[in-house]
FIMARDO-290543 format. One line per 10 residues: their letters; for each residue x, y, z of N, C-alpha, C. Coordinates in nm, 3 decimals. Example, Ala and Ser with C-alpha at 12.3 -4.5 7.8 and 13.67 -1.06 7.14 Angstrom:
residues 2
as> 1.319 -0.569 0.780 1.230 -0.450 0.780 1.320 -0.330 0.780 ~ 1.285 -0.225 0.708 1.367 -0.106 0.714 1.290 0.003 0.787
//
This chain:
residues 139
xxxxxxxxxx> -0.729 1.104 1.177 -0.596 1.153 1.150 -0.580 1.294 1.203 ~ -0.682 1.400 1.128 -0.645 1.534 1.199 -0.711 1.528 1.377 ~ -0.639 1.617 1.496 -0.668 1.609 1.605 -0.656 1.775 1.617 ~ -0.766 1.827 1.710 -0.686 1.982 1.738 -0.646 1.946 1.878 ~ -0.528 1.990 1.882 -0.398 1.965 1.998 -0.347 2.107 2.029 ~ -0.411 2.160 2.124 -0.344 2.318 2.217 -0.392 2.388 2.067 ~ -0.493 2.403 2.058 -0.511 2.491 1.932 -0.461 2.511 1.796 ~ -0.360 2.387 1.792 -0.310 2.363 1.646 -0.431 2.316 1.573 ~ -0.425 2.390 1.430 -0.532 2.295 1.382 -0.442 2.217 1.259 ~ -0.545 2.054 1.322 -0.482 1.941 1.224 -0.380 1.938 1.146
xxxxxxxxxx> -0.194 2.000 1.174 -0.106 2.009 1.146 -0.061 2.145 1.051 ~ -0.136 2.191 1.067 -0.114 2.354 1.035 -0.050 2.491 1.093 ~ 0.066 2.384 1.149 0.115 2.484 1.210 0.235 2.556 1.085 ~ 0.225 2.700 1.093 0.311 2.803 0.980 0.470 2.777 1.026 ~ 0.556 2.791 0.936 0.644 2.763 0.941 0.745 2.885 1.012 ~ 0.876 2.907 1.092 0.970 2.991 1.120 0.920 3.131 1.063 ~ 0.934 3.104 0.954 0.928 3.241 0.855 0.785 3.281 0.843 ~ 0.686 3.199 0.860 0.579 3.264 0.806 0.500 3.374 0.919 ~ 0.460 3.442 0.870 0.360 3.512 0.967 0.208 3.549 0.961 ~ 0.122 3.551 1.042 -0.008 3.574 1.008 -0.070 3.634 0.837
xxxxxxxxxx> 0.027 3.731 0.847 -0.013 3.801 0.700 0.042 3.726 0.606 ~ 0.162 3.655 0.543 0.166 3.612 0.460 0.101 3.423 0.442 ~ 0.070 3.392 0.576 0.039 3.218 0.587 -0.074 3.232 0.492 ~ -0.144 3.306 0.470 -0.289 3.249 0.365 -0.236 3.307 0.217 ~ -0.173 3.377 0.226 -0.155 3.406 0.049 -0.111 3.261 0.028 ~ -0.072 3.150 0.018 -0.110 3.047 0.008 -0.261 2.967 0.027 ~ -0.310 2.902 -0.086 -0.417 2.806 0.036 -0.422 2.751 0.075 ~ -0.524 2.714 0.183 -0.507 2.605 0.266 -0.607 2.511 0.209 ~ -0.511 2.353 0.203 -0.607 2.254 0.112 -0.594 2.175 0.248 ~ -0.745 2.105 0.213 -0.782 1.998 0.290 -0.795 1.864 0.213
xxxxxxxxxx> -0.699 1.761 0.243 -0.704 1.651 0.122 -0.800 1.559 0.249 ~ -0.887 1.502 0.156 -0.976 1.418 0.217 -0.971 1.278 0.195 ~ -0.974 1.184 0.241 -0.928 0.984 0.156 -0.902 0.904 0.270 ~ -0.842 0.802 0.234 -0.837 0.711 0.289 -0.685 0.689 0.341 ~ -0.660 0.804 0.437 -0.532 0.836 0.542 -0.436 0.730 0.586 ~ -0.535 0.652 0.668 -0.495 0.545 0.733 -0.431 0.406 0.701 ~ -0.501 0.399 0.558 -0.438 0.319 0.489 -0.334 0.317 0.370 ~ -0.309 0.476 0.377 -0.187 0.548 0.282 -0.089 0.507 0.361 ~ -0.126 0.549 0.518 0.017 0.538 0.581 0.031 0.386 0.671 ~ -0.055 0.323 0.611 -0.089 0.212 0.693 0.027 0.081 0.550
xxxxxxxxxx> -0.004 0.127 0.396 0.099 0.105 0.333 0.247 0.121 0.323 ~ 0.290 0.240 0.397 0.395 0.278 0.437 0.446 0.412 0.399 ~ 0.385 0.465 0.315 0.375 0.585 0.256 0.394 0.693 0.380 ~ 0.472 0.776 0.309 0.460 0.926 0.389 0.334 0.999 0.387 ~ 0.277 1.106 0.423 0.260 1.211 0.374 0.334 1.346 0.347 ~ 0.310 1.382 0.253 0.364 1.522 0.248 0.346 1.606 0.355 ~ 0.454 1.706 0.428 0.459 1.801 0.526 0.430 1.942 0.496 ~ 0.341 1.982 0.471 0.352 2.115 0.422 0.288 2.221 0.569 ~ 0.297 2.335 0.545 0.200 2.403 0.676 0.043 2.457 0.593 ~ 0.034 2.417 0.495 -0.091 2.428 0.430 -0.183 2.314 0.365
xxxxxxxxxx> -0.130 2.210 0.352 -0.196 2.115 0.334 -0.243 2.050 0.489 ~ -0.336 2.018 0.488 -0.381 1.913 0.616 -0.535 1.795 0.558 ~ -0.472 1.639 0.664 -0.554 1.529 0.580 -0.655 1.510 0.695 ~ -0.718 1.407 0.615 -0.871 1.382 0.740 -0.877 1.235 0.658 ~ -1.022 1.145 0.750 -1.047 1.062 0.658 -1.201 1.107 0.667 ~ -1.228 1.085 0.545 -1.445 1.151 0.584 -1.510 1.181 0.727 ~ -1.496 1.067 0.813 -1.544 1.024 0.911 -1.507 1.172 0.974 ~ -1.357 1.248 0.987 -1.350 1.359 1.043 -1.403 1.505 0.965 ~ -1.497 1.492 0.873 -1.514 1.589 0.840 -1.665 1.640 0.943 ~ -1.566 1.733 1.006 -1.661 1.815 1.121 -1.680 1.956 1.105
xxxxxxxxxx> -1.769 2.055 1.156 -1.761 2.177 1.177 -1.647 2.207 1.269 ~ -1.562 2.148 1.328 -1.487 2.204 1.400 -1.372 2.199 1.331 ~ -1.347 2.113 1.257 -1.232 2.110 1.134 -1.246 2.196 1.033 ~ -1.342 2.203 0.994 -1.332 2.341 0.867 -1.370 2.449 0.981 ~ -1.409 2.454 1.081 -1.363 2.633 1.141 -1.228 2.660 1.170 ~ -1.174 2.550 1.215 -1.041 2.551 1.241 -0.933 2.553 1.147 ~ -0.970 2.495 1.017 -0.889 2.489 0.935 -0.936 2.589 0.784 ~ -1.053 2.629 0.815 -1.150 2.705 0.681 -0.997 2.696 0.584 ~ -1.050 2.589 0.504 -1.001 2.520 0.413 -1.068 2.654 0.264 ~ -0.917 2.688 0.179 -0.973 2.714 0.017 -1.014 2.605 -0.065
xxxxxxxxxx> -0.967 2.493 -0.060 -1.008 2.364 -0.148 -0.966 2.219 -0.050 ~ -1.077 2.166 -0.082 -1.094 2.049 -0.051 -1.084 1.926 -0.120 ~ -0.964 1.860 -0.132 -0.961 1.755 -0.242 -0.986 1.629 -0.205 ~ -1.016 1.527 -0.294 -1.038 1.379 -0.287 -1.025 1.281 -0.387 ~ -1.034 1.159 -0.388 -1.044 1.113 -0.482 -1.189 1.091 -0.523 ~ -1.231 1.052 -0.617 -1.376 1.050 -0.688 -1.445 0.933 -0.627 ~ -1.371 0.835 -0.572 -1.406 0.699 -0.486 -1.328 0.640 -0.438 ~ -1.366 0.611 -0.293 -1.248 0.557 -0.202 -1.380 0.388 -0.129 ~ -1.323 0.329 -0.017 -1.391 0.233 0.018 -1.510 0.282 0.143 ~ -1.482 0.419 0.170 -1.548 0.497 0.260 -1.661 0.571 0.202
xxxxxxxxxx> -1.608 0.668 0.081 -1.726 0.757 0.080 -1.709 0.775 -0.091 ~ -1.769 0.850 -0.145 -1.759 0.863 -0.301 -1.807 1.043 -0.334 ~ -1.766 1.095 -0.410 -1.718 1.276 -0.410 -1.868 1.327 -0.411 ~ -1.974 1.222 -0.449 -2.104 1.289 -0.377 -2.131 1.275 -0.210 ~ -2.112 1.207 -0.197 -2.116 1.223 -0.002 -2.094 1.334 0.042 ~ -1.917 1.357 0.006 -1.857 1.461 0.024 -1.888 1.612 0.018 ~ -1.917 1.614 -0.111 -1.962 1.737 -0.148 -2.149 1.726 -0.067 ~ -2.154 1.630 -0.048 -2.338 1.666 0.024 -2.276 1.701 0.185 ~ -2.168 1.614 0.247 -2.134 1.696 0.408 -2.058 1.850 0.401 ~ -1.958 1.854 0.289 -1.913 1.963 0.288 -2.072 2.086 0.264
xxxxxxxxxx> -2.142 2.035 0.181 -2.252 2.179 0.185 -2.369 2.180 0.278 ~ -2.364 2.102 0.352 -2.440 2.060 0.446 -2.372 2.180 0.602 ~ -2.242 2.150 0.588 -2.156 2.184 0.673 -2.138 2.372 0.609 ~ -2.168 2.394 0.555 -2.157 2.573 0.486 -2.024 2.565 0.428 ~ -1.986 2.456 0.399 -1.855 2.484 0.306 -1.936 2.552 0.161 ~ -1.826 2.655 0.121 -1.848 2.686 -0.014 -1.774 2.724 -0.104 ~ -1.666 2.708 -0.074 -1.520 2.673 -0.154 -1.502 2.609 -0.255 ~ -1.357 2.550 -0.299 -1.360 2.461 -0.427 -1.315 2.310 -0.387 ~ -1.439 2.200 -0.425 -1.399 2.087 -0.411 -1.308 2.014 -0.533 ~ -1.214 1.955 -0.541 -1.167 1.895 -0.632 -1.124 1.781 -0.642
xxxxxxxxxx> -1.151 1.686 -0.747 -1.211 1.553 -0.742 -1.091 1.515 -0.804 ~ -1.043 1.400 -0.757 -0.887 1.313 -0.830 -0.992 1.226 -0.887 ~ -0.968 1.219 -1.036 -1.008 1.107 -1.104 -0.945 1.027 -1.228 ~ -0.982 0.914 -1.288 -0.947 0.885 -1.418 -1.040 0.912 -1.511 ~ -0.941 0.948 -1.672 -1.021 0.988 -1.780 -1.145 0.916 -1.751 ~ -1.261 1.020 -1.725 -1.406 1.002 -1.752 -1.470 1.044 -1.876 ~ -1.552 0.944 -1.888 -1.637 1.017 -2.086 -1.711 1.090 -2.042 ~ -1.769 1.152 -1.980 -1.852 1.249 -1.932 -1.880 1.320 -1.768 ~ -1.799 1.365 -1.736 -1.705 1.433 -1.566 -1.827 1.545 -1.581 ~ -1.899 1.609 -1.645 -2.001 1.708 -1.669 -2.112 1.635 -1.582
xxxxxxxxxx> -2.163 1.578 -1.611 -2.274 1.488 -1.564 -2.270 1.478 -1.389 ~ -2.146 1.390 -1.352 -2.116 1.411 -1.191 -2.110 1.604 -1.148 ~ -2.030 1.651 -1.226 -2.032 1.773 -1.180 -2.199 1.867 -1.185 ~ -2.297 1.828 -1.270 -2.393 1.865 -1.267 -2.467 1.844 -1.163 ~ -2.457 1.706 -1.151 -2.565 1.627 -0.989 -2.501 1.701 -0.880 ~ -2.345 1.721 -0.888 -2.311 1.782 -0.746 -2.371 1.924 -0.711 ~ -2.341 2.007 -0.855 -2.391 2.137 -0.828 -2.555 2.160 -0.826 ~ -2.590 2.081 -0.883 -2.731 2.077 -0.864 -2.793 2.031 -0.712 ~ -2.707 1.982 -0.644 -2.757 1.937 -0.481 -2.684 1.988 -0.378 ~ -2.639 2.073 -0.440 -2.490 2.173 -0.309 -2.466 2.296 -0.407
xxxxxxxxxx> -2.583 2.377 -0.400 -2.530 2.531 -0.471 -2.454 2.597 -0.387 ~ -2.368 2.663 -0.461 -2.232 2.706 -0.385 -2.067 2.658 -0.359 ~ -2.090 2.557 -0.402 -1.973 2.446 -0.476 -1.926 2.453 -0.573 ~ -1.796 2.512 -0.557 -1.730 2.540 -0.665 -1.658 2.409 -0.668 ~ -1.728 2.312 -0.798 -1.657 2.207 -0.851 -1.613 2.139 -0.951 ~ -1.511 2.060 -1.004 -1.379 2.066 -1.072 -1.311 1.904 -1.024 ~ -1.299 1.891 -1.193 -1.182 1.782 -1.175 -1.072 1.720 -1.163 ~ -0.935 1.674 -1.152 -0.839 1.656 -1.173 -0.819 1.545 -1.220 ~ -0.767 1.534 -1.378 -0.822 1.358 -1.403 -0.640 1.343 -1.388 ~ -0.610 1.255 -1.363 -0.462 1.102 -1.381 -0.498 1.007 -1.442
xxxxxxxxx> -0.408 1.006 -1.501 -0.383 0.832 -1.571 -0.331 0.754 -1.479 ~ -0.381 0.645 -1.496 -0.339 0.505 -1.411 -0.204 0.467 -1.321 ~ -0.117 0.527 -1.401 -0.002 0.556 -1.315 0.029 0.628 -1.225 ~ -0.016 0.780 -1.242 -0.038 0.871 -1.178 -0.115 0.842 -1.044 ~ -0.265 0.804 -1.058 -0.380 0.732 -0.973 -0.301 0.609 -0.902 ~ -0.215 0.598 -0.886 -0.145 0.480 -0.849 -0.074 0.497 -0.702 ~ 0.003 0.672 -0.756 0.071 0.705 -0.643 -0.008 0.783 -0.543 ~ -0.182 0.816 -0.557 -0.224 0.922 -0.511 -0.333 0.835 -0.421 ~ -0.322 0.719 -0.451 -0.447 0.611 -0.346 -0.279 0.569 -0.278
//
């Protein structure tokens, strides 16, 4: 999904108004999932000049230099990869930002967050739980 095209990175281009100095007082999130088949359902994505998507497969060093992402979101499991993968390429890759995990009420979200930080120090990580409905519109 993301491409760098004449030095755009992966749809990040700032808007009319924005300018170098104010484009990052926003952050820049990198949503990570299963792209192709969001829009392969028919779904939009959201347009923002700070959000930009990938599907795992593009998570490269040339995408987080290009895009040095503040947070990196996902869902907790997709048919591709699951938020330990993730968080093992993102720290593999010198990401050290905040990953944040879309999930449903878990009885114990401590436990995953322990294994992650325990195998990727420097990962600042965090959950976002939805209810079923919610999780509905976000796969």
């Amino acid at each position: 999904m993301g491409r760098l095209d004449n030095g755009t990175a992966f749809g990040l281009e700032p808007t009319a108004e924005a300018t170098e100095e104010n484009t990052r007082l926003r952050p820049v999130i990198l949503a990570v999932g299963d792209v192709r088949q969001w829009i392969g359902a028919g779904r939009a994505l959201p347009v923002d000049s700070q959000i930009a998507f990938a599907e795992f497969h593009e998570i490269t060093d040339e995408l987080l230099q290009a895009l040095t992402p503040d947070i990196v979101m996902s869902p907790m499991l997709t048919r591709a990869f699951d938020c330990l993968d993730l968080a093992q390429t993102l720290h593999q890759k010198g990401f050290r930002g905040r990953l944040r995990i879309v999930a449903p009420d878990l009885p114990n979200p401590r436990v995953i967050q322990s294994e992650i930080r325990g195998l990727c120090p420097g990962l600042d990580v965090a959950f976002i739980f939805c209810n079923r409905t919610t999780m509905r519109h976000l796969h």
